[in-house]
C-alpha positions in Angstrom: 0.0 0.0 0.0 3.0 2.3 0.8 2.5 5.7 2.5 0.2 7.5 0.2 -3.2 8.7 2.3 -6.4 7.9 0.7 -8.0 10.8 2.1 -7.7 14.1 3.7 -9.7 15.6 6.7 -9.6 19.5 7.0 -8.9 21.4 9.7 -9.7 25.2 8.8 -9.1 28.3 11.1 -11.4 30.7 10.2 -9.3 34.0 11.6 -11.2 37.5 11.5 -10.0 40.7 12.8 -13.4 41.1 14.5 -14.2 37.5 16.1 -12.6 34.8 17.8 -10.9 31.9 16.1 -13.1 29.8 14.8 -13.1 26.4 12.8 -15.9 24.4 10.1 -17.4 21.0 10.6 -19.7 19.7 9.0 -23.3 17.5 9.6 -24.2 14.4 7.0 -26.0 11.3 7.2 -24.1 8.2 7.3 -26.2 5.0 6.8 -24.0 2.9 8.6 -24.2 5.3 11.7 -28.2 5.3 10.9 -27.9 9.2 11.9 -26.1 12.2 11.3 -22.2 12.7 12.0 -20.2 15.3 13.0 -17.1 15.8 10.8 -14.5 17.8 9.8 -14.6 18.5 6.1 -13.1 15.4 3.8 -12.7 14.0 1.1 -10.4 11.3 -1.2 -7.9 12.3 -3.2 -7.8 12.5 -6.6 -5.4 11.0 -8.8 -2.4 13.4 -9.5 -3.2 15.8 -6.5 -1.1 16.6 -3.2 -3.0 16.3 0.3 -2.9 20.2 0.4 -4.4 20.6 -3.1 -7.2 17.8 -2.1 -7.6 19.9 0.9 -8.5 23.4 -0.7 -10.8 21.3 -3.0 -12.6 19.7 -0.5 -13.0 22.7 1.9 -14.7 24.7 -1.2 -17.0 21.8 -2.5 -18.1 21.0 1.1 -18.1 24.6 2.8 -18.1 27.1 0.0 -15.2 29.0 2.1 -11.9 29.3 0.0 -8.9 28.4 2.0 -4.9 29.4 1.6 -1.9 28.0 3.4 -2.7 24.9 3.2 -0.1 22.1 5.3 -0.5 18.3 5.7 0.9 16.2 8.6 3.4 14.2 7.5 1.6 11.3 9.4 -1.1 9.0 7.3 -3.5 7.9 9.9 -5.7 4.8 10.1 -8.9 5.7 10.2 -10.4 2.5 11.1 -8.0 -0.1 11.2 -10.4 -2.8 12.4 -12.9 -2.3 9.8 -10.8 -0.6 6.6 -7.2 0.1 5.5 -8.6 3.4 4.5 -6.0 6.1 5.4 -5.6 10.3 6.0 -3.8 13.1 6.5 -5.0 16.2 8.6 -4.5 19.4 6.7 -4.7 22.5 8.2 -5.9 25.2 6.4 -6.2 29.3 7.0 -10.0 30.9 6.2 -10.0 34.6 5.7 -13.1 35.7 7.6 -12.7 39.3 6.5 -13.3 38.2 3.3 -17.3 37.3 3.6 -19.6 40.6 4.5 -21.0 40.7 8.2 -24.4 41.4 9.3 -23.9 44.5 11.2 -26.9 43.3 13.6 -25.5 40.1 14.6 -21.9 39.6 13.3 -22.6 36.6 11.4 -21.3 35.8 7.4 -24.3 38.5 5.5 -22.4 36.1 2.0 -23.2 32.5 3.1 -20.3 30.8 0.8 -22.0 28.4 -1.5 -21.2 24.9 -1.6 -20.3 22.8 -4.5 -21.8 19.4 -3.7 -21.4 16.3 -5.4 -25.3 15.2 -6.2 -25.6 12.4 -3.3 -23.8 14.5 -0.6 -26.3 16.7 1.5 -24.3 18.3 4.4 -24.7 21.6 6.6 -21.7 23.2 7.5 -21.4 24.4 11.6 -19.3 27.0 12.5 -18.2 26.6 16.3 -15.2 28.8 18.1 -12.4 27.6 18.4 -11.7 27.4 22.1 -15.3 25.9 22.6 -14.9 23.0 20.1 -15.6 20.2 22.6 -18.2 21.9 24.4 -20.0 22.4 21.0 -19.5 18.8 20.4 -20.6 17.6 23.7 -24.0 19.9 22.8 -23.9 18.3 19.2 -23.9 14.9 20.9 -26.6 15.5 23.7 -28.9 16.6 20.5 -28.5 12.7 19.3 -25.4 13.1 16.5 -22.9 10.9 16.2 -19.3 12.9 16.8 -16.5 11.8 14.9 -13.4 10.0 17.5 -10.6 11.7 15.7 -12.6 15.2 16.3 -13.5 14.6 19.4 -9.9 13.7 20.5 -8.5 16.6 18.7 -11.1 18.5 20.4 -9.9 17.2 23.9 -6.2 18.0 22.3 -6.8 21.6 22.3 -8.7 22.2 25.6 -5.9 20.2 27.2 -3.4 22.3 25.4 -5.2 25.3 26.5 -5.2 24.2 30.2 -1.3 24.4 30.5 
């Protein structure tokens, strides 16, 4: 099989100059799981394209927000090695906030980016802050969806980071 990841998942930091850090996940039915997920944006990649450039792809076709600075871990992860020798890299990924129009009265996006959606994918895209990832999942999960184990260790990754 060698080294090359099947997939990417995306982790974007949405940065404005007028909000807190915040980051994309994304909700979509899984018929396996019977019920909705909560996901970072991902995808495969295509033949002939780099992690980073699967990445910016993805981000845009699942979000409609256009990333930049795009890096890949240099680790290929299992994703389920008990079930699949499906791998993936975690890309991180810079989101210009101050790009998208806000509503003065609220401070949320006035431009909601539009997605570019394969025809079987339905997904809504969540925007949570940064610093309040897990909680937000913790919510998510109390409302009955199923939270992805990579994002919800990442999650506990950054709150314990935060607590040092």
């Amino acid at each position: 099989r060698g080294g090359t990841p099947d997939a990417v998942c995306v982790f974007a930091k949405l940065k404005s100059s007028k909000r807190e850090t915040q980051t994309l996940l994304v909700r979509q039915f899984r018929p396996p799981m019977e019920r909705e997920t909560i996901e970072l944006p991902a995808g495969l990649i295509d033949k002939g394209e780099t992690a980073e450039q699967a990445a910016l792809r993805e981000l845009k076709e699942e979000t409609g927000y256009t990333g930049y600075n795009a890096k890949a871990t240099p680790c290929s992860m299992a994703l389920s090695p008990g079930l699949s020798n499906e791998t993936v890299v975690l890309v991180t990924v810079d989101v210009n906030l101050d790009e998208y129009e806000e509503d003065e009265r609220g401070g949320e996006d006035k431009v909601v980016p539009e997605q570019e959606l394969e025809g079987s994918e339905f997904i809504t895209v969540i925007k949570v802050p940064l610093n309040k990832m897990r909680e937000s999942l913790d919510s998510l999960n109390s409302s009955g969806y199923k939270i992805f184990a990579g994002l919800y260790m990442f999650a506990l990754g950054l709150e314990l980071n935060e607590a040092e």
